[in-house]
N, CA, C and O of each residue as an XYZ file, in Angstrom:
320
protein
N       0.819     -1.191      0.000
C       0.000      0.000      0.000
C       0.864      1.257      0.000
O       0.467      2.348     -0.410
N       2.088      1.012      0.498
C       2.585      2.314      1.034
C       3.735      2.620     -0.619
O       4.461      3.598     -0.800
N       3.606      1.856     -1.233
C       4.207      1.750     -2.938
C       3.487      2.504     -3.224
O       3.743      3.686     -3.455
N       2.020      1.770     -3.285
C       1.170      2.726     -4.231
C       0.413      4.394     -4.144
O      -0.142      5.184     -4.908
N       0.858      4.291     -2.517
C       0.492      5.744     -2.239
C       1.805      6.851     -2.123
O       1.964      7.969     -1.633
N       2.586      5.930     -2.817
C       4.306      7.185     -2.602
C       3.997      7.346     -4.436
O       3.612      8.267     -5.156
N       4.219      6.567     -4.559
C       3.780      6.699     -6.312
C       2.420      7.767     -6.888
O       2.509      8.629     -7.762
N       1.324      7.428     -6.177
C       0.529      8.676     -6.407
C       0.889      9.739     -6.056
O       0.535     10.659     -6.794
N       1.695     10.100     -4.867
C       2.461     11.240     -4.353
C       3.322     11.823     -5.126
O       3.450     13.048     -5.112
N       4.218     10.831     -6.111
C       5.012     11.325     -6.693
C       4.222     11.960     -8.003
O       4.836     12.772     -8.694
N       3.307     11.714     -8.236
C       2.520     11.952     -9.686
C       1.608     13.183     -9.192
O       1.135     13.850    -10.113
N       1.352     13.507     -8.154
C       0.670     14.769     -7.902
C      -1.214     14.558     -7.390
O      -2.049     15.454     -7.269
N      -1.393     13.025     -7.181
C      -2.411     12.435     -7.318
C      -2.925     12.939     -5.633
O      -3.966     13.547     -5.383
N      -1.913     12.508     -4.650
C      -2.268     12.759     -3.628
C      -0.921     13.928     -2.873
O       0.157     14.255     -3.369
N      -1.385     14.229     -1.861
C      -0.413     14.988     -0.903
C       0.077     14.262      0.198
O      -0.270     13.086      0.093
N       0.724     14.472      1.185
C       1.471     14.223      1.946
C       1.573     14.588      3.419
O       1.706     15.812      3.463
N       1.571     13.983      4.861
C       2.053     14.902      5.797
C       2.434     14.215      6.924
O       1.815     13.177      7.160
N       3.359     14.570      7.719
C       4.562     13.732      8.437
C       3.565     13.323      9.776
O       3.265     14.068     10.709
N       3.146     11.889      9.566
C       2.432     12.087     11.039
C       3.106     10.717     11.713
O       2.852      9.571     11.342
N       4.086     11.115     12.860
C       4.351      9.700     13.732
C       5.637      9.885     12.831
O       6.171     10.911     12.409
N       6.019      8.282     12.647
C       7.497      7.700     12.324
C       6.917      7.609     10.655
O       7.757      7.205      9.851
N       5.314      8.017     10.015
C       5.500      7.848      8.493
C       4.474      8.655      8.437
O       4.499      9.397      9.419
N       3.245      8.941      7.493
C       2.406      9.890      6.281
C       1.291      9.407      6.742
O       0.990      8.281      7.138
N       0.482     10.764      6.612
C      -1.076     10.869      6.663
C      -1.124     10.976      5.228
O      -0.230     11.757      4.905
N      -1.812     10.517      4.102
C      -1.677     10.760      2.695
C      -3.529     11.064      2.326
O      -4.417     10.259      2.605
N      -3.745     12.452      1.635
C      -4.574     12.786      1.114
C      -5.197     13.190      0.315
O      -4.850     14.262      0.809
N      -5.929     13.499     -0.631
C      -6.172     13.831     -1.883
C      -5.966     15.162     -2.379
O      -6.406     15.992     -1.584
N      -5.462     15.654     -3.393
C      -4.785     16.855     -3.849
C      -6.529     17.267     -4.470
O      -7.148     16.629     -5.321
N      -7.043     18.623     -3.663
C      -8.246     19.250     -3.963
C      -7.913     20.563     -4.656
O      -8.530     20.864     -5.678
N      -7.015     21.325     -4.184
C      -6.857     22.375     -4.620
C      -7.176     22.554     -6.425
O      -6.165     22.347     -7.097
N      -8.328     22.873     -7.155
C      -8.409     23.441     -8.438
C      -6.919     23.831     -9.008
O      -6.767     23.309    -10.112
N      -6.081     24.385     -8.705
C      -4.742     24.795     -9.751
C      -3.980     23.358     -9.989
O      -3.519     22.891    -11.030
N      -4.016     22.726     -8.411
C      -3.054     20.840     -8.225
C      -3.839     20.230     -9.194
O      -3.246     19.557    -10.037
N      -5.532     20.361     -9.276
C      -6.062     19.340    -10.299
C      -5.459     19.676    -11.840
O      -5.014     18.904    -12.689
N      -5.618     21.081    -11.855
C      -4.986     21.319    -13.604
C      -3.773     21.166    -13.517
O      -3.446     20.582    -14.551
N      -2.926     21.334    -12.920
C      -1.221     20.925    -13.052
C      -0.997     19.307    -13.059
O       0.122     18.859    -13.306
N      -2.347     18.256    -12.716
C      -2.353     16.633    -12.830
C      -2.518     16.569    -14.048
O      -1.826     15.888    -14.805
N      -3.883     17.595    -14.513
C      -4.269     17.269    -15.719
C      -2.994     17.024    -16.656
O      -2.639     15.958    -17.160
N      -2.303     18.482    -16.777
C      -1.215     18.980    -17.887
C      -0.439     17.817    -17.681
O      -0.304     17.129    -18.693
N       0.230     17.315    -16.427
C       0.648     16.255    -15.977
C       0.208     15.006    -17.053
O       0.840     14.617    -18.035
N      -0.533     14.727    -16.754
C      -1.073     13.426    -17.624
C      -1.175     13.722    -19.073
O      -0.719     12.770    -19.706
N      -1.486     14.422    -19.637
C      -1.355     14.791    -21.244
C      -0.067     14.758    -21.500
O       0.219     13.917    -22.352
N       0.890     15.411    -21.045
C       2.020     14.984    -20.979
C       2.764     13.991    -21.524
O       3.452     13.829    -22.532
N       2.229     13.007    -20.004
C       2.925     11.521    -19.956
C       1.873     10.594    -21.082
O       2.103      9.395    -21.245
N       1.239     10.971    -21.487
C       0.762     10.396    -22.699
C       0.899     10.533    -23.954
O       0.750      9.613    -24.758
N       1.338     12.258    -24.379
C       2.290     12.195    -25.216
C       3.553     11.699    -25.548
O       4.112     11.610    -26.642
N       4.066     11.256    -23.920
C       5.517     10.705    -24.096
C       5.487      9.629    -24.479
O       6.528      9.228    -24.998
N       4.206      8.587    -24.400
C       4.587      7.119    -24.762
C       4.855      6.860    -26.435
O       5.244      5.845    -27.014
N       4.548      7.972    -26.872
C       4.739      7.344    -28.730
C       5.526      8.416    -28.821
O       5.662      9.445    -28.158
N       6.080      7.908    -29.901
C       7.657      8.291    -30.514
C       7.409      9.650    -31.604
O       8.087     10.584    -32.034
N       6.462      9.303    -31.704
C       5.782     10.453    -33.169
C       4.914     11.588    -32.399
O       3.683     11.590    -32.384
N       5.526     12.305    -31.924
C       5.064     13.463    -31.463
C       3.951     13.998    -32.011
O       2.821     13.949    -31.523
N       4.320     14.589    -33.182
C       3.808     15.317    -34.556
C       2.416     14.769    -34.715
O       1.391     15.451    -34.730
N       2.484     13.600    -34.820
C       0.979     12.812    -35.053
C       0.165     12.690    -34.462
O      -0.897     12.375    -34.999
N       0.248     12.900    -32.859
C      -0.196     12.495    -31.799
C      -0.740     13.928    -31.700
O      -1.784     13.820    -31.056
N      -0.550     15.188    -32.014
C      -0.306     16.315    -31.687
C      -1.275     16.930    -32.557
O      -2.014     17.848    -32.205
N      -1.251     16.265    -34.007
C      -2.150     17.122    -35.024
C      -3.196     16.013    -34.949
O      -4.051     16.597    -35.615
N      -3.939     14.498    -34.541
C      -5.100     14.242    -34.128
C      -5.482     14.895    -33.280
O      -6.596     15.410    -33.363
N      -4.646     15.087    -32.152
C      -5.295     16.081    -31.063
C      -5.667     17.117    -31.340
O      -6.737     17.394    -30.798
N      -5.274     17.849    -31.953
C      -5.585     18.896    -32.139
C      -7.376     19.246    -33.591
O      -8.250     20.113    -33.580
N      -7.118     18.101    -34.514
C      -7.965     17.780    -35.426
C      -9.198     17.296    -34.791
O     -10.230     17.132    -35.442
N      -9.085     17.004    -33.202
C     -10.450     16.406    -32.433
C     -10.887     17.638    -31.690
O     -11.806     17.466    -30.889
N     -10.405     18.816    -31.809
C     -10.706     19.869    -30.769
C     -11.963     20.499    -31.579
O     -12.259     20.708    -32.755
N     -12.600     20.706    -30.162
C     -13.798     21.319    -30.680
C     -14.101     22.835    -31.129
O     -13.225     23.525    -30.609
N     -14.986     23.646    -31.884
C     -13.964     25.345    -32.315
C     -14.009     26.195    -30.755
O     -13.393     27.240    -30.547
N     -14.656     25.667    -30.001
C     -14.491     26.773    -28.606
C     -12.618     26.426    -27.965
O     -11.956     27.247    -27.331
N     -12.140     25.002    -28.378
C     -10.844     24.817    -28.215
C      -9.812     25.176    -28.577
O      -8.905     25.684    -27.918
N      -9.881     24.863    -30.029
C      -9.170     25.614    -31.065
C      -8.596     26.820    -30.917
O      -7.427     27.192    -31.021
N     -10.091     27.645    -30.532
C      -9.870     28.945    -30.269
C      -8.885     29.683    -29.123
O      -8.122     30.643    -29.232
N      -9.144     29.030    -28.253
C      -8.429     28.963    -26.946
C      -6.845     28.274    -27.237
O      -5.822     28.621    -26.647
N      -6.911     27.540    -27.974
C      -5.337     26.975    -27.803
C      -4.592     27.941    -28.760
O      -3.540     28.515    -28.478
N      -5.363     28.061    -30.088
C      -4.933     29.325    -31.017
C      -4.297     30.728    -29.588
O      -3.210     31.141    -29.184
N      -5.678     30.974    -29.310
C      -5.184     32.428    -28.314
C      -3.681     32.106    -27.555
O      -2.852     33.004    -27.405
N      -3.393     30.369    -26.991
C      -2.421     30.346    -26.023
C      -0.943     30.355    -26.841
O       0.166     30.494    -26.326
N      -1.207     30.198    -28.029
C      -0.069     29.643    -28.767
C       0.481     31.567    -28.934
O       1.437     32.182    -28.461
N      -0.632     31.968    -29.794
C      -0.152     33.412    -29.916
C       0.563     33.928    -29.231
O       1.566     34.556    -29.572
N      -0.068     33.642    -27.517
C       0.664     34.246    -26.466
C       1.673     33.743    -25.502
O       1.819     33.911    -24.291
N       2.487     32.907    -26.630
C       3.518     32.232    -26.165
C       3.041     31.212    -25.018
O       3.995     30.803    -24.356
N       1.684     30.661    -24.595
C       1.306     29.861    -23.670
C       1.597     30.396    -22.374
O       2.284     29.729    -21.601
N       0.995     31.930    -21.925
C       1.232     32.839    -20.595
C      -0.097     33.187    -20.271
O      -0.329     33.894    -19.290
């Protein structure tokens, strides 16, 4: 158990806190921790295939135009 909850820890899944000789471990609520899992996981799912490029322009070919629009705006602005 204590594998699988250092491992979610390390992935941003859960948090952490020193209680006794080991961890009280709890769920990461904070709204900004959930979108920094999200980005997190898109990520590590882009990393598993080798072809970036491809993976990148389906994704992008599945976005819906309220997305588009929004990723268009982030790209413009250097993603800030």
């Amino acid at each position: 158990m204590t594998t699988i909850l250092t491992r979610l820890h390390d992935k941003g899944v859960v948090d952490r806190r020193r209680q006794g000789r080991g961890y009280a471990y709890f769920p990461v609520q904070d709204a900004q921790d959930a979108h920094g899992l999200t980005a997190r996981r898109m990520h590590s799912e882009l990393d598993r295939d080798s072809d970036r490029e491809t993976v990148l322009a389906r994704f992008v070919a599945q976005l819906g135009p309220d997305d588009e629009r929004i990723l268009r705006a982030l790209l413009a602005s250097d993603g800030r």
